[in-house]
C-alpha positions in Angstrom: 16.6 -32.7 -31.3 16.5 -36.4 -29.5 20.4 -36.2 -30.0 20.6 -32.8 -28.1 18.4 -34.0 -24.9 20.5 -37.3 -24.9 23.6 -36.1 -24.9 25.8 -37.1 -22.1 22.7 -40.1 -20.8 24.6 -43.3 -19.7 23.4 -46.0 -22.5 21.3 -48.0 -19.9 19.5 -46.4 -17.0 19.1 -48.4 -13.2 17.3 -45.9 -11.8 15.5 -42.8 -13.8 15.0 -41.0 -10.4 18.8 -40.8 -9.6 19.7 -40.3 -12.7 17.3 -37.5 -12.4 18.6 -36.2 -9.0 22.2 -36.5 -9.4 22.0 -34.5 -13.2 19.7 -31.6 -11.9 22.1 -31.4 -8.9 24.8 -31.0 -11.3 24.0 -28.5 -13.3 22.3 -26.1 -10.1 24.0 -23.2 -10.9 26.2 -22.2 -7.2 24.9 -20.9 -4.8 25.4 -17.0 -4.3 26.3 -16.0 -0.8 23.9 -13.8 1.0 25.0 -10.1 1.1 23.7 -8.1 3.8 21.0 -5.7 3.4 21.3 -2.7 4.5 19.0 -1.0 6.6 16.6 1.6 5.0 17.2 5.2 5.8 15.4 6.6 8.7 12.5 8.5 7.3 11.3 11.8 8.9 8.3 11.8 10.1 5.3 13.1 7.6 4.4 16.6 9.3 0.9 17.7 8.3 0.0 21.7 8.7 -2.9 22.5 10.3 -4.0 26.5 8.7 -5.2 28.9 11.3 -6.9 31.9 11.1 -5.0 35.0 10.6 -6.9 37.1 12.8 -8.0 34.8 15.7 -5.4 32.1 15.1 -8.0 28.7 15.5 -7.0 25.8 13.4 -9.2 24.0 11.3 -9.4 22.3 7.9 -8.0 24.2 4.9 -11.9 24.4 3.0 -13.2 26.2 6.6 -11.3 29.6 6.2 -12.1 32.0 3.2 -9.2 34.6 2.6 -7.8 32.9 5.6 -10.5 34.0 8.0 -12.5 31.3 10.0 -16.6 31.8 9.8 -17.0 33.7 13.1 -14.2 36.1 11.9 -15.9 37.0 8.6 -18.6 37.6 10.1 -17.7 40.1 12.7 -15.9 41.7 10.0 -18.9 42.3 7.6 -21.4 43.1 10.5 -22.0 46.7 10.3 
């Protein structure tokens, strides 16, 4: 094991910090030139549908019509 982390040391060291330095400069793998991104996709904008009543046509939140009549329209319906 002390042979493999050795290998390729000079036999006496001036300075540990260069020796440092100039061996993990070496073996930096090269650098990989940027490649341009390119741009994301324009996205369509999210369109939300807003249900309306069938018979008076006022919009209003999906859980506010029943058999897709708004309150004021059921009850003029059922009103004898």
């Amino acid at each position: 094991m002390v042979r493999v982390l050795t290998a390729g040391l000079p036999e006496r060291v001036g300075s540990p910090f260069g020796l440092v330095r100039r061996r993990l400069r070496d073996k930096l793998p090269p650098r990989v030139p940027a490649t341009p991104v390119p741009p994301a996709p324009a996205q369509a904008p999210v369109r939300r549908l807003m249900p309306e009543c069938t018979e008076c046509g006022v919009p209003g939140r999906p859980e506010a019509f029943r058999d897709g009549l708004c309150r004021p329209c059921r009850e003029s319906d059922h009103t004898p």
